[in-house]
C-alpha positions as CSV (number, residue, x, y, z in Angstrom):
1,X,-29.6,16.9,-19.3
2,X,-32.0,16.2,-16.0
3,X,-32.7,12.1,-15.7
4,X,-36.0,10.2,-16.0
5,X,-38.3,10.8,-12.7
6,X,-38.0,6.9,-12.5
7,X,-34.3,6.3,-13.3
8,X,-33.8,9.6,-10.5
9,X,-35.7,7.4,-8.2
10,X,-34.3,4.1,-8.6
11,X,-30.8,5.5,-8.0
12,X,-31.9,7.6,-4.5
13,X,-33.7,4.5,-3.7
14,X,-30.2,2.4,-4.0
15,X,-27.9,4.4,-2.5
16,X,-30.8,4.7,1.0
17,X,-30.1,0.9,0.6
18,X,-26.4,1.3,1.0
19,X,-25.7,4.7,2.2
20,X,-22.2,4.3,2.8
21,X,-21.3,3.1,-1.1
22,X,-19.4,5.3,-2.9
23,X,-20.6,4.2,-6.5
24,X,-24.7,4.5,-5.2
25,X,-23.6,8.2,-3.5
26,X,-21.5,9.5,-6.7
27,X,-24.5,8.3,-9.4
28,X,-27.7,9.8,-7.4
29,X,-25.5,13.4,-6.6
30,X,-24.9,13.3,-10.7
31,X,-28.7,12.7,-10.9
32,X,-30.2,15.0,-8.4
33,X,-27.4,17.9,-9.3
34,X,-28.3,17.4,-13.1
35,X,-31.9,17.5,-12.1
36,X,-30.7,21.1,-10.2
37,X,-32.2,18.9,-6.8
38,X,-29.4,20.8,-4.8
39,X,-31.4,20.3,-1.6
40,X,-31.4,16.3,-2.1
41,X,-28.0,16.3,-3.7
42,X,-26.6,18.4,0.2
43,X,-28.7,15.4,2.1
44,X,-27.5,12.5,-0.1
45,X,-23.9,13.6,0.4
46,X,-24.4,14.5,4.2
47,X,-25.7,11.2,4.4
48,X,-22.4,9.2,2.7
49,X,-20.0,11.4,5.0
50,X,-21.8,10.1,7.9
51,X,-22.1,6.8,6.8
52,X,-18.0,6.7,6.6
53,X,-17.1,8.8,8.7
54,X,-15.9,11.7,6.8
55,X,-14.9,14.9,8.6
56,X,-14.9,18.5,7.9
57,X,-15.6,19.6,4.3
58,X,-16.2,16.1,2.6
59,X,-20.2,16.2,2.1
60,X,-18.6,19.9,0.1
61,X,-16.2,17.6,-2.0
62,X,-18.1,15.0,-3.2
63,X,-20.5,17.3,-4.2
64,X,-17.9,19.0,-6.5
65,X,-16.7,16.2,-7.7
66,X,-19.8,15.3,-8.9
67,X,-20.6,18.1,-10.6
68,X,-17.4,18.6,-12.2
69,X,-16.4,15.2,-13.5
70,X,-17.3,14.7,-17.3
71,X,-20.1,12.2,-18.6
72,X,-19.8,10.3,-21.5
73,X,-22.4,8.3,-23.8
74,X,-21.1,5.1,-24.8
75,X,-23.2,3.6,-27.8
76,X,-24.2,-0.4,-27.1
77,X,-21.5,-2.7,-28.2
78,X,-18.6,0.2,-27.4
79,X,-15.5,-0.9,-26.2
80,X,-14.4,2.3,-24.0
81,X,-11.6,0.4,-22.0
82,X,-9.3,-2.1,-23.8
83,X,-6.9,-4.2,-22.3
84,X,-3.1,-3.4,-22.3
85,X,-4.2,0.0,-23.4
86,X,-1.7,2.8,-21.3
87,X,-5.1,4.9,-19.4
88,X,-6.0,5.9,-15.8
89,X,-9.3,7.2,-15.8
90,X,-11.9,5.3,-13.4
91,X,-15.6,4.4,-15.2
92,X,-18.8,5.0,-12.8
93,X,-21.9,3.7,-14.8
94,X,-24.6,5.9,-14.2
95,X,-26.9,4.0,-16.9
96,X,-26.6,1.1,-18.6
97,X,-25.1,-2.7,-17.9
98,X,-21.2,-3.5,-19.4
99,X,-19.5,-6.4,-19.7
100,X,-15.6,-7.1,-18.4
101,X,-13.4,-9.3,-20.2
102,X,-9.6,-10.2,-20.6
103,X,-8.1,-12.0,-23.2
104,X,-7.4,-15.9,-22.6
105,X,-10.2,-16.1,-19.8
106,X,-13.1,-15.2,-21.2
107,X,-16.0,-12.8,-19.6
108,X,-15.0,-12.3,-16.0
109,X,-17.6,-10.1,-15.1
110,X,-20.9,-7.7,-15.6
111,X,-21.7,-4.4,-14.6
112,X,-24.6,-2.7,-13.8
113,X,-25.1,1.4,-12.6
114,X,-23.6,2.4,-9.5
115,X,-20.7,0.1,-10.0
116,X,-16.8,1.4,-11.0
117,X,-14.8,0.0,-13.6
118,X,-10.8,0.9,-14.5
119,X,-10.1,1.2,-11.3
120,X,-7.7,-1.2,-11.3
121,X,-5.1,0.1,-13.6
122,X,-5.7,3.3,-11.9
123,X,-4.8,2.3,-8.5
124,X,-1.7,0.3,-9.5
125,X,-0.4,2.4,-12.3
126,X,-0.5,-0.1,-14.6
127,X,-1.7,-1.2,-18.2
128,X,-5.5,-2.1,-18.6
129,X,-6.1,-5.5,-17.2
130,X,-9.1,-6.3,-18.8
131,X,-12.1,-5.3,-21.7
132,X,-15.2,-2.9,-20.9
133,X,-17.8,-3.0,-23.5
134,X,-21.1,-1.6,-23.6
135,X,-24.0,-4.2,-23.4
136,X,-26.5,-1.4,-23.9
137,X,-26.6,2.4,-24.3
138,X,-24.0,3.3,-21.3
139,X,-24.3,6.8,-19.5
140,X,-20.7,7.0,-17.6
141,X,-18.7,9.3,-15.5
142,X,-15.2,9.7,-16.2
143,X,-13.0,10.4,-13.4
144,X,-9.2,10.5,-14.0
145,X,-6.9,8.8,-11.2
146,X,-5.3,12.3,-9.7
147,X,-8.9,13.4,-9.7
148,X,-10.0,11.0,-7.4
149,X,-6.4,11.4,-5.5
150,X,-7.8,15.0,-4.3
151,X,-10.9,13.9,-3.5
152,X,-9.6,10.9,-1.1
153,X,-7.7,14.3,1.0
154,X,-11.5,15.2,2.3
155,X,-13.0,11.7,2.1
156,X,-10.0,9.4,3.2
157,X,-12.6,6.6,2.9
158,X,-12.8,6.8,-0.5
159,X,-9.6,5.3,-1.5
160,X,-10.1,3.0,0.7
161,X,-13.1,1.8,-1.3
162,X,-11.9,1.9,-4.3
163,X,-8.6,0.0,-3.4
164,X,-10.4,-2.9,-1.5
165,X,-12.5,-2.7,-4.5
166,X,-9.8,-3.1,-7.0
167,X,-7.9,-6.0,-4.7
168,X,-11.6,-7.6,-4.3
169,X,-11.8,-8.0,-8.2
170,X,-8.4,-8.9,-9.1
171,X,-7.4,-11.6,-6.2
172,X,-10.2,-13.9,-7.0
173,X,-10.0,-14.4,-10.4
174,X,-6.1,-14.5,-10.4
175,X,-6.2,-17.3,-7.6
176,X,-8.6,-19.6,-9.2
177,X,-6.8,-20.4,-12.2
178,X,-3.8,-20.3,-10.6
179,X,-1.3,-23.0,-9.1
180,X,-1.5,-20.8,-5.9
181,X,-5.8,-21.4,-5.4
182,X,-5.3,-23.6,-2.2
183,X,-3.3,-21.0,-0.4
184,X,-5.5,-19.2,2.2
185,X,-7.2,-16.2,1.9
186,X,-4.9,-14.1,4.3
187,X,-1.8,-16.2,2.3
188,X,-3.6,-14.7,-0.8
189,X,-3.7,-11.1,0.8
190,X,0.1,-11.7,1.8
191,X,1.4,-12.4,-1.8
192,X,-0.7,-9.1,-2.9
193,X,0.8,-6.7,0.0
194,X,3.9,-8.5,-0.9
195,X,3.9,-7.8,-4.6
196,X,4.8,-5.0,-7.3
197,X,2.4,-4.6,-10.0
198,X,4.2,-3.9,-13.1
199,X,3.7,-3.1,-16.8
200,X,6.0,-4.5,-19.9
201,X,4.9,-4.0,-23.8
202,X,5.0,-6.9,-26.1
203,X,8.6,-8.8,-26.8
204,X,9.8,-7.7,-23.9
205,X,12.6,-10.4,-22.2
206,X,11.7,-10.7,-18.6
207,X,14.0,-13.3,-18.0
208,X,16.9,-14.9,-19.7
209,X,18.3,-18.0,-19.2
210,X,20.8,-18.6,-16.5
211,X,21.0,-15.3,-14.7
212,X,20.1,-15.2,-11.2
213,X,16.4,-15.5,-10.1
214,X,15.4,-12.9,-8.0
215,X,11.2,-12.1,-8.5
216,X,8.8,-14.3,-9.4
217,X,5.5,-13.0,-11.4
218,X,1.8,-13.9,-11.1
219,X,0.4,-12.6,-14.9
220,X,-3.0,-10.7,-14.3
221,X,-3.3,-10.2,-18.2
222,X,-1.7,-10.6,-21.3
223,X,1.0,-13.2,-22.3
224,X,4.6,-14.7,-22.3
225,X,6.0,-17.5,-24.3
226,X,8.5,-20.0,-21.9
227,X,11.1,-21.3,-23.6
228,X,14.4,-23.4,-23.1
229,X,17.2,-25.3,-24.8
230,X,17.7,-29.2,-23.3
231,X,20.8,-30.9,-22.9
232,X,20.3,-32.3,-26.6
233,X,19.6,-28.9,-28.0
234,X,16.2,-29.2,-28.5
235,X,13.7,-25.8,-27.9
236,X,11.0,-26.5,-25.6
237,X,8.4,-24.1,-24.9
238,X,4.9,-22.9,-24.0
239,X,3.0,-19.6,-23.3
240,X,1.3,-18.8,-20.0
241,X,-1.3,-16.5,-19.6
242,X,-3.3,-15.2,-16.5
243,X,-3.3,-16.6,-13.1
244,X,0.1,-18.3,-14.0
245,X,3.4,-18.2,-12.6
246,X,6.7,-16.8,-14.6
247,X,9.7,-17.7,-12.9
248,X,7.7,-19.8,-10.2
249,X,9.5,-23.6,-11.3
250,X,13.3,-21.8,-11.9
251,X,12.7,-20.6,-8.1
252,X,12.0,-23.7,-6.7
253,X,14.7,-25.8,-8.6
254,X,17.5,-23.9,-8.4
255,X,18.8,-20.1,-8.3
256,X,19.5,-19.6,-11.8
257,X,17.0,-19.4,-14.5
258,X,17.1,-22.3,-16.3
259,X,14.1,-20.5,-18.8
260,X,13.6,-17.7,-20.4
261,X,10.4,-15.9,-20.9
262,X,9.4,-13.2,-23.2
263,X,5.7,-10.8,-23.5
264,X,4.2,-12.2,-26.7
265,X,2.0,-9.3,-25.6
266,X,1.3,-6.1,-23.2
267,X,2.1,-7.6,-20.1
268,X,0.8,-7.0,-16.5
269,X,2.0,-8.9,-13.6
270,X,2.3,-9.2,-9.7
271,X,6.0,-9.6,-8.9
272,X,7.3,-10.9,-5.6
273,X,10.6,-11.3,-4.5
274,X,12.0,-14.9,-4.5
275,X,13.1,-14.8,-0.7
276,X,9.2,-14.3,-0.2
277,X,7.5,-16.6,-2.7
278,X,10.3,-19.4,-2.0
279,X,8.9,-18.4,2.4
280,X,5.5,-18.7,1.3
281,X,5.9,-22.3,-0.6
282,X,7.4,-24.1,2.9
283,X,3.9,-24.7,4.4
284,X,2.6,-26.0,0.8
285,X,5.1,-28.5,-0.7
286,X,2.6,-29.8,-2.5
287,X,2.4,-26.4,-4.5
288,X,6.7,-26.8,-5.0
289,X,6.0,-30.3,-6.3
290,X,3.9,-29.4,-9.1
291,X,6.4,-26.9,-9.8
292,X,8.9,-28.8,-11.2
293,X,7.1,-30.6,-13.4
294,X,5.3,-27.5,-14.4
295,X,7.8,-27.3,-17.7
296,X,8.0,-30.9,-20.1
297,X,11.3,-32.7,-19.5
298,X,12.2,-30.2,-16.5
299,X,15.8,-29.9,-16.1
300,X,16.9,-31.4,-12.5
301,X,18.7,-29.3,-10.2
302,X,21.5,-31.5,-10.6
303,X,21.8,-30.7,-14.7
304,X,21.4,-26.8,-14.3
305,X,25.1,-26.2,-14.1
306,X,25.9,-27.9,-17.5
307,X,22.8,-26.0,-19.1
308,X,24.8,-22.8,-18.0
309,X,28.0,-24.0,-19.2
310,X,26.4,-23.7,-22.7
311,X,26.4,-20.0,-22.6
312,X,22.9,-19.3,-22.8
313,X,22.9,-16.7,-20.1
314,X,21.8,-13.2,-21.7
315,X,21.5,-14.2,-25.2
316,X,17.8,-12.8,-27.2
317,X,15.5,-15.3,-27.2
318,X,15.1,-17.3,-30.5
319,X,11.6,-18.3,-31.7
320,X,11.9,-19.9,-35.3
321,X,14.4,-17.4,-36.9
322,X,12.8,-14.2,-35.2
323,X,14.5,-12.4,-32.6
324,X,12.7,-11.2,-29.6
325,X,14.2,-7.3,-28.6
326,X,15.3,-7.1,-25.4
327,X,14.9,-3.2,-23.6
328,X,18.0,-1.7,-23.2
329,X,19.2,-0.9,-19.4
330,X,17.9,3.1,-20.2
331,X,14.6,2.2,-21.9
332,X,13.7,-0.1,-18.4
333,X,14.7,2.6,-16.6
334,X,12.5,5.3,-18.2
335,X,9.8,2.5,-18.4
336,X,10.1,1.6,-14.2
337,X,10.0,5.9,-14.3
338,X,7.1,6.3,-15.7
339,X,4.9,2.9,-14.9
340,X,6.6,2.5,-11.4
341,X,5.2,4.0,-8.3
342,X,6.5,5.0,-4.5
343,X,6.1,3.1,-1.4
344,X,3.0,3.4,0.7
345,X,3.7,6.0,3.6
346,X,1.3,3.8,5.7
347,X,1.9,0.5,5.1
348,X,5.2,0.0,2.6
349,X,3.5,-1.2,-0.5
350,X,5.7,-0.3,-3.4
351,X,3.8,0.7,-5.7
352,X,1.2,3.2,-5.0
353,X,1.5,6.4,-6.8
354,X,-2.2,7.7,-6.1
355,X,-3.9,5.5,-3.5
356,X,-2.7,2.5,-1.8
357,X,-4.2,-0.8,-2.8
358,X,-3.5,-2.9,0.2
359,X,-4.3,-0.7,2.7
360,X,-6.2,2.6,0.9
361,X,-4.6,5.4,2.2
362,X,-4.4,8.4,-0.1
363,X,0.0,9.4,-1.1
């Protein structure tokens, strides 16, 4: 169905603004192509090639794209992505404003047309980090991650923007609820580049008490309950949520967990070895301090060894009578399988099964 002359307008109007955004380009092709413009629709997408560069046929691909990707109506008040949910396909809003939240922060964001949403989860192969839902009538294309994968092989730039996209909107409001907020942007960028972006369903045991720690976790979204016997037998715990540290005080006081932490649900997190987290923390001791007395009554590095001499190592996780399932070595396997993803052949990020978000480059 063609678009309003005036809703046509405005989006040409936008994207001769910013001819090189890839949001603005994809919702006035839509537009002009619906309105059977095929003329305007050659120019706009000539236009975005040369604005990035794009060789050969990419003005030909983004034109197909856009024709062929489906449009949905989303009624006002919708929910059409939902957090923790197991999805890939990328949201373009082509009419209509939307509102981003995730559960334990609150509204992180709106959206009006021309923008992406879901691109996130996409990228990274991971669980939904955060809420969509409709704040009017939406108008959206739907574009499914190995979609966009063989578009990026005409338009290389388009990964690109959709990864610096992604990292853009995740870093920030990680960071600033988190212990790590006075590291430096390029400190920030590190820890990301450095990381693996995994996926765990609810009850989950990420880490038991007394084994070896060898990752810490940044959560982007959901939950995990912290939890840990004293020397007088008493259960301590708490539950962090995003833009805090799991594992982050065990790696600074010793190299044995002396926690263990379960999903209390869906789970998304940016893990980082503990060679590199524990490199990172030498030019902010200040960060380390605040550590260790991140946990009430904090076991000293000196009492860790009689805190494993109590056999706590691998045992389930207690919480008032209820026993928390841990997977079994063959359901993490086919889990990492399906959620986890292969190096970047550009730039060695772990985990980027479709496009690379550090560095954008199409796999």
């Amino acid at each position: 169905m063609p678009h309003p002359a005036h809703e046509l307008d405005t989006a040409r109007q936008a994207f001769e603004a910013d001819p090189g955004h890839l949001g603005k380009c994809l919702r006035a092709l839509r537009m002009l192509l619906a309105a059977a413009d095929n003329d305007r629709a050659r120019a706009v997408a000539d236009r975005f090639a040369a604005a990035v560069h794009a060789q050969g046929e990419g003005a030909a691909a983004l034109i197909s794209f856009a024709r062929q990707a489906p449009v949905r109506g989303i009624p006002r008040g919708a929910r059409f992505i939902t957090e923790g949910a197991q999805e890939d396909t990328v949201f373009l809003l082509l009419r209509g404003d939307a509102v981003v939240r995730r559960e334990g922060v609150g509204e992180i964001g709106r959206l009006n047309p021309g923008r992406f949403c879901g691109e996130v989860s996409a990228l990274l192969g991971t669980y939904r980090t955060a809420s969509v839902e409709a704040s009017d009538e939406l108008l959206v294309m739907a574009m499914p991650a190995i979609s966009l994968k063989k578009l990026a092989k005409y338009v290389p730039q388009v990964s690109r923007w959709l990864a610096v996209t992604a990292r853009d909107r995740l870093l920030p409001h990680l960071m600033v609820r988190s212990i790590l907020s006075s590291l430096s942007r390029d400190e920030q960028l590190e820890f990301f580049r450095q990381s693996r972006p995994m996926s765990f369903p609810e009850s989950t045991v990420l880490v038991s008490s007394g084994q070896e720690v060898r990752a810490v976790g940044l959560i982007v979204s959901g939950r995990v309950s912290v939890s840990r016997r004293d020397l007088q037998g008493r259960r301590l715990s708490q539950v962090l949520g995003p833009g805090q540290l799991v594992a982050g005080a065990d790696a600074v006081c010793g190299d044995y967990a002396q926690t263990s932490v379960v999903t209390v649900s869906p789970l998304t997190w940016c893990a980082v070895r503990v060679d590199v987290f524990r490199h990172l923390l030498q030019a902010h001791p200040g960060i380390a301090a605040r550590l260790r007395e991140s946990l009430p009554e904090q076991i000293s590095r000196g009492d860790a060894e009689e805190v494993l001499a109590r056999g706590t190592a691998g045992r389930e996780l207690e919480d008032d009578g209820a026993v928390s399932t841990e997977m079994s070595l063959e359901q993490r396997a086919a889990f990492t399988t399906i959620h986890g993803g292969q190096a970047c052949k550009a730039c060695g990020f772990p985990d980027a099964d479709v496009i690379c978000p550090v560095c954008g480059q199409p796999q």
